[in-house]
SERO-4910 file (N, C-alpha, C, O; in steps of 0.05 Angstrom, whole numbers):
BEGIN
 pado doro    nc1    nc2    nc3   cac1   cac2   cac3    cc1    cc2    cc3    oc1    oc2    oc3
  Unk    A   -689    439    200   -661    430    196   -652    434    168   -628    437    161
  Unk    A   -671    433    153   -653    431    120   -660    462    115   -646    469     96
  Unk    A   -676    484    124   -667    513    119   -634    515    131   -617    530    121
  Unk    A   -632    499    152   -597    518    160   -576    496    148   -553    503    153
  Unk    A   -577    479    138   -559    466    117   -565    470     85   -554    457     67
  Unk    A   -579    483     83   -596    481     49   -563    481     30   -554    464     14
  Unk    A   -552    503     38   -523    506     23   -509    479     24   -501    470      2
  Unk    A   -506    471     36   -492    438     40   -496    428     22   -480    422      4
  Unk    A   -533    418     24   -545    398     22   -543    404    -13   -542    385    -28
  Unk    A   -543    436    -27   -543    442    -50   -516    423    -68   -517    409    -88
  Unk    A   -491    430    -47   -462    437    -63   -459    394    -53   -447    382    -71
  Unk    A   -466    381    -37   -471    359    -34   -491    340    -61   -486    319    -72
  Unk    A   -518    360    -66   -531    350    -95   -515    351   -120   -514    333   -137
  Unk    A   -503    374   -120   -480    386   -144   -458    367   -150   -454    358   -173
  Unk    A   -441    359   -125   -419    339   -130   -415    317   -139   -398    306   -152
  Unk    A   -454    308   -124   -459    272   -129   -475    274   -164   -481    253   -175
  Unk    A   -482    302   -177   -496    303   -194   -470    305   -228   -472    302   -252
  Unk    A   -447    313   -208   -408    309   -227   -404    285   -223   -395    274   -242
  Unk    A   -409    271   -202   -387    248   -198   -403    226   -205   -389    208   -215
  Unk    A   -425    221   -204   -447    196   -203   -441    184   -231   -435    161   -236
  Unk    A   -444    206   -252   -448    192   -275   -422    174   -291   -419    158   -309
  Unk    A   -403    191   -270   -366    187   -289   -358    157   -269   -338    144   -272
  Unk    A   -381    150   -247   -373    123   -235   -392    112   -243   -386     89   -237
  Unk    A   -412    111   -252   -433     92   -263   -430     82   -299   -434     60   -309
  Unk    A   -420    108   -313   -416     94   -343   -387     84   -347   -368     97   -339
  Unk    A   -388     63   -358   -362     50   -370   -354     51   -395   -367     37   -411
  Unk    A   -334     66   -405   -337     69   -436   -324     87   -448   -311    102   -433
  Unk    A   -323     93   -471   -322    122   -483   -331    129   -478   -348    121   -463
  Unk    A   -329    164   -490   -350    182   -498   -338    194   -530   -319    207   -536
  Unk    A   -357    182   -542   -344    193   -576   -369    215   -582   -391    223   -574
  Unk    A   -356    217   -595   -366    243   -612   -386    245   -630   -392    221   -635
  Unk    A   -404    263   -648   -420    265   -671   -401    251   -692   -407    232   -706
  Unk    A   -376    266   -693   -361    266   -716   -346    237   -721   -343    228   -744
  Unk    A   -338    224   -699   -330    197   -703   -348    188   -708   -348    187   -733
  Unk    A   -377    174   -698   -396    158   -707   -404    173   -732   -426    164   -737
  Unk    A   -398    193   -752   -403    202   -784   -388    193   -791   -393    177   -810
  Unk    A   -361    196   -783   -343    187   -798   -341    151   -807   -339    143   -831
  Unk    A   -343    131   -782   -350    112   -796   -381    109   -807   -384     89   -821
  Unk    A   -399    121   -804   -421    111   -825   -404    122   -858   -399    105   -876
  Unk    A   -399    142   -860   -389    142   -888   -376    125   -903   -380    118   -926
  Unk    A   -351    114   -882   -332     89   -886   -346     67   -896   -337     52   -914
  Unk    A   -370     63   -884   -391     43   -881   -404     44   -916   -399     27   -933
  Unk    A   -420     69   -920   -437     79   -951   -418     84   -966   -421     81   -990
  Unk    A   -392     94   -957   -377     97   -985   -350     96   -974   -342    112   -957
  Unk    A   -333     69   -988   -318     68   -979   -284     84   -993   -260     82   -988
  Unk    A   -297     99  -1010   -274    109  -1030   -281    139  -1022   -281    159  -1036
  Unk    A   -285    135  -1005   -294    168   -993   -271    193   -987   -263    195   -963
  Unk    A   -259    213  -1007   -236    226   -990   -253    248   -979   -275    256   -987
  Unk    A   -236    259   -955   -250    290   -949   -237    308   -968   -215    306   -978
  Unk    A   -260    332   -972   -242    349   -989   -233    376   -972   -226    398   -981
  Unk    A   -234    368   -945   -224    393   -925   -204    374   -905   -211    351   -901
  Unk    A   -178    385   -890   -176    378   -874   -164    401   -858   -155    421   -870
  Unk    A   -163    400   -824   -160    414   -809   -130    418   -807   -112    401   -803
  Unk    A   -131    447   -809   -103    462   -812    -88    458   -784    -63    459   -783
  Unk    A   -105    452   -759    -95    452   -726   -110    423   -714   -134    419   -718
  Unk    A    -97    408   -702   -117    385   -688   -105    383   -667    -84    370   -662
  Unk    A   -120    397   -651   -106    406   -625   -117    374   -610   -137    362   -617
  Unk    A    -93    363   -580    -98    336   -578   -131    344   -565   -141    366   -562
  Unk    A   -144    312   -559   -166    312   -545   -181    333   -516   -201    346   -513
  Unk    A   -164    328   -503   -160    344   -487   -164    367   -489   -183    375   -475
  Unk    A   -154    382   -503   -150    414   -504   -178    417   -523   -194    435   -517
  Unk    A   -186    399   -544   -210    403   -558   -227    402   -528   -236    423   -520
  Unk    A   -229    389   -520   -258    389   -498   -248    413   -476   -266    422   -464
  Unk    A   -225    422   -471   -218    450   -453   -229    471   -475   -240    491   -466
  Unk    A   -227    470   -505   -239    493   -521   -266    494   -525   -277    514   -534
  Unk    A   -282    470   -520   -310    465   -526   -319    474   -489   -330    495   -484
  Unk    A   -315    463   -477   -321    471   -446   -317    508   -446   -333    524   -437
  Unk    A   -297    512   -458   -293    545   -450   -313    564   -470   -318    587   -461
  Unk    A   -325    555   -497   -344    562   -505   -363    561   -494   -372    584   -494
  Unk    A   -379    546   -483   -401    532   -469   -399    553   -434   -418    562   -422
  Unk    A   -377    555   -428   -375    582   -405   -382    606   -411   -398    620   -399
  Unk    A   -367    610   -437   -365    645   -440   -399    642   -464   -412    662   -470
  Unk    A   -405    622   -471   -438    630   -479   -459    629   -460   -478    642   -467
  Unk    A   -460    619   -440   -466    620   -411   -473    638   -393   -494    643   -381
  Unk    A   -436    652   -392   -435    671   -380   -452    698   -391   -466    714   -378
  Unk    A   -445    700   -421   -460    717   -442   -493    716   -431   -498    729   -410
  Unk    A   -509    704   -441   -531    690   -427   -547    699   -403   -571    702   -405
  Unk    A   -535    703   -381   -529    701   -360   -532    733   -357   -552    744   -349
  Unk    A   -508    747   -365   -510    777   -358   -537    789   -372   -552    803   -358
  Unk    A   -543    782   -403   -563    799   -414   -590    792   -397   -609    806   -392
  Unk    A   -586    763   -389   -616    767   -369   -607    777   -342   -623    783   -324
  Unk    A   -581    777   -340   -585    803   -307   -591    831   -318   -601    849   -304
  Unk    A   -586    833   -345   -581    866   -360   -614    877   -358   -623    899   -354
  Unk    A   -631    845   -366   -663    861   -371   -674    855   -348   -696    865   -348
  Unk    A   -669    840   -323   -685    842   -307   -666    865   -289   -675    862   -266
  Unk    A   -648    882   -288   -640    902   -276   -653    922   -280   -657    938   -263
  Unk    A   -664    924   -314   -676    955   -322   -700    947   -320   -714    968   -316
  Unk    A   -718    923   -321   -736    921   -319   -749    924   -287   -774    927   -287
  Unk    A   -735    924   -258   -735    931   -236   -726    959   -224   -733    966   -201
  Unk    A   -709    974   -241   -709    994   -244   -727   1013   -250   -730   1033   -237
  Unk    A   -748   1003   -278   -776   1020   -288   -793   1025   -273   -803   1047   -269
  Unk    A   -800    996   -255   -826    986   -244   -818   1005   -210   -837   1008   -195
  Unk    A   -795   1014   -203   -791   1033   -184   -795   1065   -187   -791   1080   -168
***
C-alpha cells in the first residue's frame, strides 16, 4: 500500500514538515543583526554606526531577497552535481 501512495504520503510529509512549525512557535523570528544590535546598545551605549544602508527595503522583500538567494544557490548546487554525475555516467559507458 505505501509503494502506490509513496508520492502522497511524500508531498503529505512536506506540507506538515511547512506548516507544523509556523503553528507550534509563537513569536518572532529576529534576526543575527537585531540581537547585535542590542548587545552593543547593552556594552556601549554611545555607540554610532559608521555605515548606514543606502536601501532598506521593508521586511518582507528582505526575506523574498534572502529566500531568492538561497534558490538560485541551490539551484546552482544542484545543476553542477547533475553536471558531474552526467559526465561521470557518461565515462563509465
Amino acid at each position: 500500500m505505501f509503494k502506490r501512495y509513496r508520492n502522497t504520503w511524500i508531498v503529505v510529509a512536506v506540507i506538515l514538515l511547512a506548516v507544523l512549525p509556523l503553528a507550534l512557535v509563537n513569536g518572532e523570528f529576529g534576526g543575527a543583526d537585531g540581537q547585535a544590535e542590542e548587545i552593543i546598545a547593552t556594552v556601549d551605549p554611545a555607540y554610532e554606526p559608521w555605515f548606514s544602508s543606502l536601501l532598506s527595503p521593508p521586511g518582507e522583500t528582505e526575506s523574498m531577497l534572502f529566500a531568492l538567494q538561497a534558490a538560485l544557490g541551490a539551484g546552482f548546487i544542484g545543476y553542477v552535481i547533475g553536471l558531474f554525475r552526467g559526465k561521470a555516467s557518461r565515462n563509465k559507458s
